[in-house]
py3Dmol code that shows the C-alpha trace and the ligand (Angstrom):
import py3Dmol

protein = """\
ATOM      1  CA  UNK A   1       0.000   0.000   0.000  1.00  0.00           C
ATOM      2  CA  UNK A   2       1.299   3.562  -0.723  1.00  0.00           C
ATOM      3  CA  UNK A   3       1.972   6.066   2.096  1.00  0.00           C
ATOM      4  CA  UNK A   4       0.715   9.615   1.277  1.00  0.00           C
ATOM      5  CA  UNK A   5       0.377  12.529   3.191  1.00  0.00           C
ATOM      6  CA  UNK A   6      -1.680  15.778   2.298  1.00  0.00           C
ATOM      7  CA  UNK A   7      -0.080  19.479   1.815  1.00  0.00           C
ATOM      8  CA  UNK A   8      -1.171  22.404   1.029  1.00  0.00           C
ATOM      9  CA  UNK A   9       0.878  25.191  -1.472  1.00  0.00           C
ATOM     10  CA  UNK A  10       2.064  27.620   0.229  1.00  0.00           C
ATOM     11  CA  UNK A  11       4.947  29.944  -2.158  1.00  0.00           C
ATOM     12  CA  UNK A  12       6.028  29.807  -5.177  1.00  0.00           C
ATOM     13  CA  UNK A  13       9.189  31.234  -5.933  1.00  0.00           C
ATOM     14  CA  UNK A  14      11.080  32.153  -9.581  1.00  0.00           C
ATOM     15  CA  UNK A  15      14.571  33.117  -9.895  1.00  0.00           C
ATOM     16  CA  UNK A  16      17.546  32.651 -11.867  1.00  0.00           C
ATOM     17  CA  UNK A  17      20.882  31.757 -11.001  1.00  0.00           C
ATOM     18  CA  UNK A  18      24.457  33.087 -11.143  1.00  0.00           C
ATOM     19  CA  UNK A  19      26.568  31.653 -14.065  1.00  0.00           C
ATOM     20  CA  UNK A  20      29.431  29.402 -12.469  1.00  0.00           C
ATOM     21  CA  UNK A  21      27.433  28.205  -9.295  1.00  0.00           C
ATOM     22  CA  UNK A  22      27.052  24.740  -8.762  1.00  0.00           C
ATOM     23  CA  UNK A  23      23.670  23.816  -9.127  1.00  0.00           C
ATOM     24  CA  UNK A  24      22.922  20.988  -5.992  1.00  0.00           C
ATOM     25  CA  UNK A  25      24.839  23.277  -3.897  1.00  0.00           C
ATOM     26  CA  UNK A  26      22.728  26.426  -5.394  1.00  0.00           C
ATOM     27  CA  UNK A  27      19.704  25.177  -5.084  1.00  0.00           C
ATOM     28  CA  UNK A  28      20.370  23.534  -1.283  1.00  0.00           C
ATOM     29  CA  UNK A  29      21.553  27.226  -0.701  1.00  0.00           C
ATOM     30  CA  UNK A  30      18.189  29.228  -1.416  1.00  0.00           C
ATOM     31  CA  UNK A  31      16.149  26.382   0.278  1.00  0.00           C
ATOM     32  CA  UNK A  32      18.365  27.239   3.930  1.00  0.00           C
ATOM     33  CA  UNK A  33      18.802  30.602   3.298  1.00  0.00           C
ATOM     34  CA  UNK A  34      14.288  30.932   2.900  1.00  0.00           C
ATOM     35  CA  UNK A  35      13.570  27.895   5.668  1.00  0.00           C
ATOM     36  CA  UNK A  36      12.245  25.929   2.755  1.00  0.00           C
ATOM     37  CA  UNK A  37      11.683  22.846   4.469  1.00  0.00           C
ATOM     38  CA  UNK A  38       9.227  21.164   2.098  1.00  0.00           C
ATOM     39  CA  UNK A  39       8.731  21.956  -1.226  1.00  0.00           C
ATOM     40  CA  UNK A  40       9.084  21.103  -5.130  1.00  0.00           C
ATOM     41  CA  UNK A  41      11.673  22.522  -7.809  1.00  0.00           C
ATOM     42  CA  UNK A  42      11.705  22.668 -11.271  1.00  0.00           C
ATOM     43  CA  UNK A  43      14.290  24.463 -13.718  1.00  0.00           C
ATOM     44  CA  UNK A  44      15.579  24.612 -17.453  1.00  0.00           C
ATOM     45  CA  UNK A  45      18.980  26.027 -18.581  1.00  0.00           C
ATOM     46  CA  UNK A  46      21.882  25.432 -19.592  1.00  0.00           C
ATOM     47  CA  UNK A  47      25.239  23.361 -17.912  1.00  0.00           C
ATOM     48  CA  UNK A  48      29.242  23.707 -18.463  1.00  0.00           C
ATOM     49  CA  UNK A  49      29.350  20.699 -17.615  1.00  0.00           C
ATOM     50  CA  UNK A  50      27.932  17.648 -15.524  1.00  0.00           C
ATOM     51  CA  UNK A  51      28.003  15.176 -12.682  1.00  0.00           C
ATOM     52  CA  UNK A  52      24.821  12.805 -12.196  1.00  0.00           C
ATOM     53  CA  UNK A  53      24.835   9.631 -10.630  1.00  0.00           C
ATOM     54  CA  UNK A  54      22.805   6.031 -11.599  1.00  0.00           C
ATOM     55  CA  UNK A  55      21.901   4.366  -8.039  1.00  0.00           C
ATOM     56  CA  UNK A  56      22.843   0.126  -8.725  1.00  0.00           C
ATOM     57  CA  UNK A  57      19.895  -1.474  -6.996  1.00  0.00           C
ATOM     58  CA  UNK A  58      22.166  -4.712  -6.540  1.00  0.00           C
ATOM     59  CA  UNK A  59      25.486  -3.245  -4.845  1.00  0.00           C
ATOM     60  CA  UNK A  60      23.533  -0.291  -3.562  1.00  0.00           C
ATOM     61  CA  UNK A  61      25.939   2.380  -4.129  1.00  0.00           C
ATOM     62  CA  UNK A  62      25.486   5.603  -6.453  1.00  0.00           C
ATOM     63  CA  UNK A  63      28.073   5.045  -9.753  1.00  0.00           C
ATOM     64  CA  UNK A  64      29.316   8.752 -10.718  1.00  0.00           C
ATOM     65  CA  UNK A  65      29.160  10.145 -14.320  1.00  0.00           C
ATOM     66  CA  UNK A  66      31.021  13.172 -15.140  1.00  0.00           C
ATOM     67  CA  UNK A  67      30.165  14.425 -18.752  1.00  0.00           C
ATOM     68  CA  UNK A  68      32.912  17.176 -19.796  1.00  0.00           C
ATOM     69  CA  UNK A  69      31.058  19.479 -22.510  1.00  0.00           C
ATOM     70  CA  UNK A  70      28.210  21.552 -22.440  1.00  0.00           C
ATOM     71  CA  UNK A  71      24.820  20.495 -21.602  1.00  0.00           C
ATOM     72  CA  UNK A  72      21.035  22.021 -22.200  1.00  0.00           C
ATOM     73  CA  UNK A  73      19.341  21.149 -19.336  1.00  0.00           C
ATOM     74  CA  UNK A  74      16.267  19.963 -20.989  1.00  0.00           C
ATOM     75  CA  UNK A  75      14.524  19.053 -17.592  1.00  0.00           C
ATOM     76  CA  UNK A  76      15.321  19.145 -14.166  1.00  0.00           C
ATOM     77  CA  UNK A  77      13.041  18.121 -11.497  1.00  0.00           C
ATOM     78  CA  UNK A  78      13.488  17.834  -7.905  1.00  0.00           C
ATOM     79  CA  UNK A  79      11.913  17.538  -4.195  1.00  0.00           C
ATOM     80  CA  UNK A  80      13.005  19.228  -0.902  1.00  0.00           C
ATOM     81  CA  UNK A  81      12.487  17.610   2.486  1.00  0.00           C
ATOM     82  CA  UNK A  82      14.470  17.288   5.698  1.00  0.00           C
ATOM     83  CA  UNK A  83      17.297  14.659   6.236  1.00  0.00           C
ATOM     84  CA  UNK A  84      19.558  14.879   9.122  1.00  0.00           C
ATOM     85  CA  UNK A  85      17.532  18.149  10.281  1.00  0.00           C
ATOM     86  CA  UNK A  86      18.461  20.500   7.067  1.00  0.00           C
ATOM     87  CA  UNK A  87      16.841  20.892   4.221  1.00  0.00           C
ATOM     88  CA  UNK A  88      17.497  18.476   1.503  1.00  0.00           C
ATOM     89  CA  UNK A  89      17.258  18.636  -2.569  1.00  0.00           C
ATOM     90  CA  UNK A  90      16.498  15.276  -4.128  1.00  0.00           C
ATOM     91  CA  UNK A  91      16.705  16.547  -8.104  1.00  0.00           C
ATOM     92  CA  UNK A  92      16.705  14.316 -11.227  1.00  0.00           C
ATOM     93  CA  UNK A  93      17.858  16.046 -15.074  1.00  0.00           C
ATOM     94  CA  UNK A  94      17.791  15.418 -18.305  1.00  0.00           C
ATOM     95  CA  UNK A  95      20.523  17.018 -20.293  1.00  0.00           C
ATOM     96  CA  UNK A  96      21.126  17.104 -24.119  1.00  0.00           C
ATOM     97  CA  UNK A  97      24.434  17.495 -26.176  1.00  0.00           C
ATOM     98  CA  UNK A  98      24.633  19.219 -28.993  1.00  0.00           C
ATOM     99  CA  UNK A  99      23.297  16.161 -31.559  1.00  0.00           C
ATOM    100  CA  UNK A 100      20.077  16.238 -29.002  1.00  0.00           C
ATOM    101  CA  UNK A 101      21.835  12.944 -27.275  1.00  0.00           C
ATOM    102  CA  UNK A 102      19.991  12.898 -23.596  1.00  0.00           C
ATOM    103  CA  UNK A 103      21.834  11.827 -20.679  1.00  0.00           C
ATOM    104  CA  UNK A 104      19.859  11.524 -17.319  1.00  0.00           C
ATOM    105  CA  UNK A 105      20.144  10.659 -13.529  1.00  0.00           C
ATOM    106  CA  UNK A 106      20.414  11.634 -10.271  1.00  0.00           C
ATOM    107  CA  UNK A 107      21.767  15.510  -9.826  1.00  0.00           C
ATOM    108  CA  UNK A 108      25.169  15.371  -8.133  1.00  0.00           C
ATOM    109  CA  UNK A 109      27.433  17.987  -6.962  1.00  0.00           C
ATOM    110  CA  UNK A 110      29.609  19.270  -9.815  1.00  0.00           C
ATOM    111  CA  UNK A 111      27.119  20.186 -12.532  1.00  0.00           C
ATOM    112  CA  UNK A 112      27.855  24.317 -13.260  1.00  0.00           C
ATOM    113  CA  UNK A 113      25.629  26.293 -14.240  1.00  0.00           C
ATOM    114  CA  UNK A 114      25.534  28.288 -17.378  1.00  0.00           C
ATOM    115  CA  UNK A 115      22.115  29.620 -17.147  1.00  0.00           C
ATOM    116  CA  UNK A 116      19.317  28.249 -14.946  1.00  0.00           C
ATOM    117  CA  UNK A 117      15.722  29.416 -14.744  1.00  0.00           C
ATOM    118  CA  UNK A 118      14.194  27.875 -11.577  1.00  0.00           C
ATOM    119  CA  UNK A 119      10.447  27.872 -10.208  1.00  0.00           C
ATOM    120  CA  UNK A 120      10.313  26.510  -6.221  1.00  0.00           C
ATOM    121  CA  UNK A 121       7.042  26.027  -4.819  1.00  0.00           C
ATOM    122  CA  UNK A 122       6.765  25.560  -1.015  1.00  0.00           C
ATOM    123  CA  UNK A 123       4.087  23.097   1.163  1.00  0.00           C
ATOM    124  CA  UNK A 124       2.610  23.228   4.330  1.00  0.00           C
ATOM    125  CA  UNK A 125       2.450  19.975   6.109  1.00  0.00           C
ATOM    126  CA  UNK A 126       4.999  17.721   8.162  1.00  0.00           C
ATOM    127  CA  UNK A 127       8.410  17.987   8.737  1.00  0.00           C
ATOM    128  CA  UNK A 128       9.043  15.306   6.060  1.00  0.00           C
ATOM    129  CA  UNK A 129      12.507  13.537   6.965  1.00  0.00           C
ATOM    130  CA  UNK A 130      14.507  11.012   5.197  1.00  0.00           C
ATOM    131  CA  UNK A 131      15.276   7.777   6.844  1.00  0.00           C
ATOM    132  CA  UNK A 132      17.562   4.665   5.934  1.00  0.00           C
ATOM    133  CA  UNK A 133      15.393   2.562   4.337  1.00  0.00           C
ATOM    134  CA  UNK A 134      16.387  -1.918   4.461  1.00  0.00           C
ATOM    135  CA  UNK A 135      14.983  -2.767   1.001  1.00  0.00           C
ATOM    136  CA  UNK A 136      15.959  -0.027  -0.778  1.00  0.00           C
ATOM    137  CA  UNK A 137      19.718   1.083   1.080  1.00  0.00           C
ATOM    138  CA  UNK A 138      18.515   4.626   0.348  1.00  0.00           C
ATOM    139  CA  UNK A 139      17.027   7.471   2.595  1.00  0.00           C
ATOM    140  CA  UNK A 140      13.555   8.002   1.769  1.00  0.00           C
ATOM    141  CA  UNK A 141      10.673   9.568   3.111  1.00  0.00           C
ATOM    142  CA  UNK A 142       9.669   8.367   6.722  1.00  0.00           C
ATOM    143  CA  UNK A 143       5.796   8.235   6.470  1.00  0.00           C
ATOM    144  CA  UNK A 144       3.175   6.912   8.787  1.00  0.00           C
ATOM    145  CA  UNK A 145       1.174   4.050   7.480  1.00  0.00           C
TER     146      UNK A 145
END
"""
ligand_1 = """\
1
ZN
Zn 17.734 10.232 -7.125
"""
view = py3Dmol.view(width=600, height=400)
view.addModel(protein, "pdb")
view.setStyle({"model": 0}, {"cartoon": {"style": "trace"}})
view.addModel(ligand_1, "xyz")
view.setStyle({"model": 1}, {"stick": {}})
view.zoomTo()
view.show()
């Protein structure tokens, strides 16, 4: 059975960022610097270049992927909850080379920015934290069932 909670919107935020920031680290940035503890992001843009991760299910680690060239981010997508009692960015992109190639996974540290164009929108509800979770080996959302 799933485990859902219901929020409620609260702000919604646009903004751009600076060219040369890192973009995890950006993004974890504006979400402690405004007490966004829960919340959704979404951007588009551009990237100098990448790092992204692919999580292997079976030895439960994250494998690393640097890609060395410039990027359009296509799509990034992204949640914000609480792990270890700070507010923390779980963000997913798409990025496409210049032949329209798409690479994907999980948003690591080490992706600069060229350009970004973000849109955060903040919820009311829990504190949602992350918590080791057995089958998985990740931290996910703790909820009540
Ligand atoms: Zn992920």
């Amino acid at each position: 059975m799933a485990a859902i909670i219901q929020i409620r919107q609260k702000e919604k935020f646009m903004g751009t960022m600076k060219h040369g920031v890192d973009l995890l680290e950006e993004i974890t940035k504006i979400c402690q610097e405004r007490s966004i503890h829960l919340g959704s992001i979404e951007a588009i843009g551009a990237v100098q270049k990448a790092s992204i991760a692919f999580y292997n299910q079976t030895k439960r680690d994250y494998v690393p992927m640097t890609i060395n060239e410039p990027l359009e981010m296509t799509s990034l997508t992204g949640n914000i909850s609480i792990k270890d009692g700070n507010p923390f960015v779980h963000a997913h992109v798409t990025l496409a080379d210049s032949k329209g190639n798409v690479y994907g996974g999980h948003l690591a540290p080490g992706t600069i920015v060229f350009a970004c164009e973000f849109i955060i929108k903040t919820f009311d509800g829990l504190m949602l934290e992350r918590r080791f979770d057995e089958d998985t080996g990740l931290s996910l959302w703790s909820l009540q069932e």
